[in-house]
C-alpha positions as MATLAB code, in Angstrom:
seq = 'XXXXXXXXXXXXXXXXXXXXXXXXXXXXXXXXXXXXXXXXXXXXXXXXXXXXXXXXXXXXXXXXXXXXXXXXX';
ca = [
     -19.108  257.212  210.564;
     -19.424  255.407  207.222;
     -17.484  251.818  206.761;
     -15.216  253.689  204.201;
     -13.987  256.150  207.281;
     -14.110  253.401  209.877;
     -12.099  250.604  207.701;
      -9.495  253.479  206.645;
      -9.185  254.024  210.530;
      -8.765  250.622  211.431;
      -6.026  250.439  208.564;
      -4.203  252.771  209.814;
      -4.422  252.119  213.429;
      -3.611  248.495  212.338;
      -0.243  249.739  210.111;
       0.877  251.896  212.837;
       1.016  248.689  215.072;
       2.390  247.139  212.551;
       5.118  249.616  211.589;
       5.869  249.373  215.798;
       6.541  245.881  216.137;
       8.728  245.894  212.934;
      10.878  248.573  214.806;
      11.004  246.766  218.149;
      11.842  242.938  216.499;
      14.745  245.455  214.536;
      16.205  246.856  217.470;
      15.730  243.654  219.637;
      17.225  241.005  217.002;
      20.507  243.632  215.906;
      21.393  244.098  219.579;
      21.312  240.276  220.469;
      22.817  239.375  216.701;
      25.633  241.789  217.885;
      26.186  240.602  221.195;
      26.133  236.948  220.393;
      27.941  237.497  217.463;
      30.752  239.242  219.431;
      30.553  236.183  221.887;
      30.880  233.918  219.618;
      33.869  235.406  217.813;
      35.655  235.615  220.760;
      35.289  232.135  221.276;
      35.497  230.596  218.311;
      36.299  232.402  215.517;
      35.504  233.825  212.621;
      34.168  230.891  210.934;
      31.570  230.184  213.643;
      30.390  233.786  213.358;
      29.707  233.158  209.748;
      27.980  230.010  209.957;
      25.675  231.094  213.267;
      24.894  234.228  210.980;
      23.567  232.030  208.401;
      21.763  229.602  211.116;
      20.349  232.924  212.881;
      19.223  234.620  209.112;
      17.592  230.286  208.443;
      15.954  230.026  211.257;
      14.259  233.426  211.049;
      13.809  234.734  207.581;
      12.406  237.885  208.425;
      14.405  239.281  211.069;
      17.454  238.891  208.474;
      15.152  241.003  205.572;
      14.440  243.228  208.635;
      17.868  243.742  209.749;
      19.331  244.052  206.087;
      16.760  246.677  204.673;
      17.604  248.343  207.741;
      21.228  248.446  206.505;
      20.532  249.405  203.165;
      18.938  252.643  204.580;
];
């Protein structure tokens, strides 16, 4: 196998893993944004579910790009 083949392989073996764990941290972080979210609405209002939003989308940048580009879909 020539390095060409082998690196184009190992490219896309490696975006394939990568295009995985981008659609496992989605799923995970929109089901527990959801459920929190709910909690904390219940509890405290709407106000706290806008601020923890913002701490939650802070805190982890790319979950929140994840989660909106998922959106926009």
């Amino acid at each position: 196998m020539t390095s060409t083949v082998r690196l184009q392989n190992e490219a896309d073996t490696a975006r394939a893993g990568l295009s995985t764990a981008l659609d496992d941290l989605r799923n995970s972080v929109t089901t527990t944004a959801l459920t929190n979210g709910a909690m904390t609405f219940a509890k405290k209002g709407s106000s706290a579910v806008a601020r923890a939003a913002i701490d939650r989308a802070m805190a982890s940048p790319l979950a929140a790009m994840l989660i909106g580009a998922g959106l926009s879909c």
